[in-house]
Every structure is written in C-alpha cells, then in structure tokens.
C-alpha positions in Angstrom: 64.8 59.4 177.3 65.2 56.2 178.7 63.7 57.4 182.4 61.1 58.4 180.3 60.8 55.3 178.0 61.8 52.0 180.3 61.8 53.4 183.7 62.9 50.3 185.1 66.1 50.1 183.0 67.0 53.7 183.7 66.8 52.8 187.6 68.8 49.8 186.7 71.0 51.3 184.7 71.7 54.6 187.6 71.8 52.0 190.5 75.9 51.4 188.7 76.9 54.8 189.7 78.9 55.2 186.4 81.2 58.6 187.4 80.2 61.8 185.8 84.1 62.1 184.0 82.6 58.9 182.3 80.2 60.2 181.1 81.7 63.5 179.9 84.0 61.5 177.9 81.3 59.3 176.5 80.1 62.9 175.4 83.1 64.0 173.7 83.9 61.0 172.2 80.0 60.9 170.6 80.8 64.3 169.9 83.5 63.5 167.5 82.1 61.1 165.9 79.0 63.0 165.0 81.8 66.0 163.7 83.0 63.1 161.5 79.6 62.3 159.8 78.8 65.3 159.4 82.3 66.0 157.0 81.6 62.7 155.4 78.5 64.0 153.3 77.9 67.9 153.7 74.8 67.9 152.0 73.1 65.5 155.5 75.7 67.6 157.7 72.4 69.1 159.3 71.6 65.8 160.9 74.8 65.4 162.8 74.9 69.1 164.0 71.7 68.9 164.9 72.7 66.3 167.6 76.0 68.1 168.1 74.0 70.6 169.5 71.3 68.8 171.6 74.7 66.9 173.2 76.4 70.2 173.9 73.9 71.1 176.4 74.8 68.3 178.4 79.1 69.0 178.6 80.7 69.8 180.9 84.1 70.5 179.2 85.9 71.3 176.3 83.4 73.9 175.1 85.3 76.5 173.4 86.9 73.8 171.4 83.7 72.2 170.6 82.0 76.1 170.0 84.7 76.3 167.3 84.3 73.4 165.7 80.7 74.0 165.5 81.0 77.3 163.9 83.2 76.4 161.2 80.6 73.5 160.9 77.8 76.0 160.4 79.5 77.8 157.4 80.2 74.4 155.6 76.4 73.6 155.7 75.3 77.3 154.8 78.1 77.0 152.1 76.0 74.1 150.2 74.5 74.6 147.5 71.1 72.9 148.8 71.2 73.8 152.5 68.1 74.4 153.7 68.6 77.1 156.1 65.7 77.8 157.8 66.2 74.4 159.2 69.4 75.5 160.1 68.3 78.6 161.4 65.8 76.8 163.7 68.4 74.7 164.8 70.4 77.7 165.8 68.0 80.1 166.9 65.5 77.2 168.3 61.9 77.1 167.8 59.5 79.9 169.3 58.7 78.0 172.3 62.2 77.9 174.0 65.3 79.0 173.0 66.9 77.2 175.7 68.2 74.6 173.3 69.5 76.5 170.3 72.8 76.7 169.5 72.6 80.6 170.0 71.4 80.5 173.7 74.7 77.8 173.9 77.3 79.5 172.2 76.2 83.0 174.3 76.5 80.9 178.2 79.4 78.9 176.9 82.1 79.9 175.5 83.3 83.3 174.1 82.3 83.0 170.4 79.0 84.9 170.0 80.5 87.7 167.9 82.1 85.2 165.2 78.5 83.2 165.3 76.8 86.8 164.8 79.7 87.6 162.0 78.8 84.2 160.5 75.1 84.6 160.6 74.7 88.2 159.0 76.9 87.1 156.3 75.7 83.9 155.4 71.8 85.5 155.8 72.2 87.6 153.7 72.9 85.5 150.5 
C-alpha cells in the first residue's frame, strides 16, 4: 500500500534493506496480536481474522501453527450468537473475482488442515 500510496516513502523506506527474517517476525508478532483482539470481544472477532488472513498470505513460516489457530478461531466466531456468516464465508471462500485471497485457497497451499476446515464448515453451515 504504501508503493502504492507515497511512492517516495516506500523507495525510502526499501533503500534500508530491512532483512526478510525481520520482517517475518514483524508478521508473526502482528499476527498475535490480532489473535489477541480477536479473543478480547468475539462478537468484532471478524475484524481481526479478517486481517489474520490477508497477513497470512504474506508468511513465510509458522503456518501450520498459525492454520490451527485460525481454525479454532473460525468456530468461535460461527459459535456467536450474531455472527454474520456470510461475511465470514466471504472471508473464507473470497469474493467471486479471486479466490486467491481466501482463507480456503490458504489453508489448501499451506498447511495440511483442509479436511478439519471442510469438517468445520459443513457443520457449522448447516446450522
């Protein structure tokens, strides 16, 4: 966004070389914090797991862990009372345009949890 928003700061800010391990952990460590909102008030929890996901694309490690975690996120949200899921489910499926970005097309290239997140999704869609 910022290449795309102050070009002349992203050239500034890419002329420091910071080391890609940098900014994995900057990653993981966003990550977490955005796992941590999202527990703090279930009923917003889509907000944080919605940027869970976009920032998943981007790792480069710990995705199993992270796939887990996301998971057992998904069935506190579809577990509220309120959830909207067919924002949820766009979230996970993505929009018609590209699936690229869902958490679907993630969990299938990254780790080895597709069958729980199929488990989880015909249960929970059929409520």
């Amino acid at each position: 966004m910022m290449g795309r928003e102050e070009p002349s700061k992203y050239h500034e800010f890419a002329s420091l070389q910071i080391p890609k391990d940098t900014f994995e952990s900057w990653r993981q460590e966003l990550i977490a914090e955005y796992f941590e909102k999202a527990e703090e008030d279930l009923s917003k929890a889509w907000i944080p797991f919605s940027d869970i996901v976009r920032i998943l694309q981007s790792t480069l490690t710990l995705k199993e862990e992270n796939g887990e975690k996301i998971l057992d996120l998904l069935i506190k949200i579809l577990e509220e009372e309120n959830c909207d899921r067919g924002l949820i489910m766009n979230i996970v499926y993505g929009n018609s345009y590209s699936r690229k970005d869902s958490l679907l097309c993630w969990i299938e290239n990254n780790t080895s949890l597709s069958e729980k997140l199929d488990r989880i999704l015909h249960f929970y869609m059929k409520l």
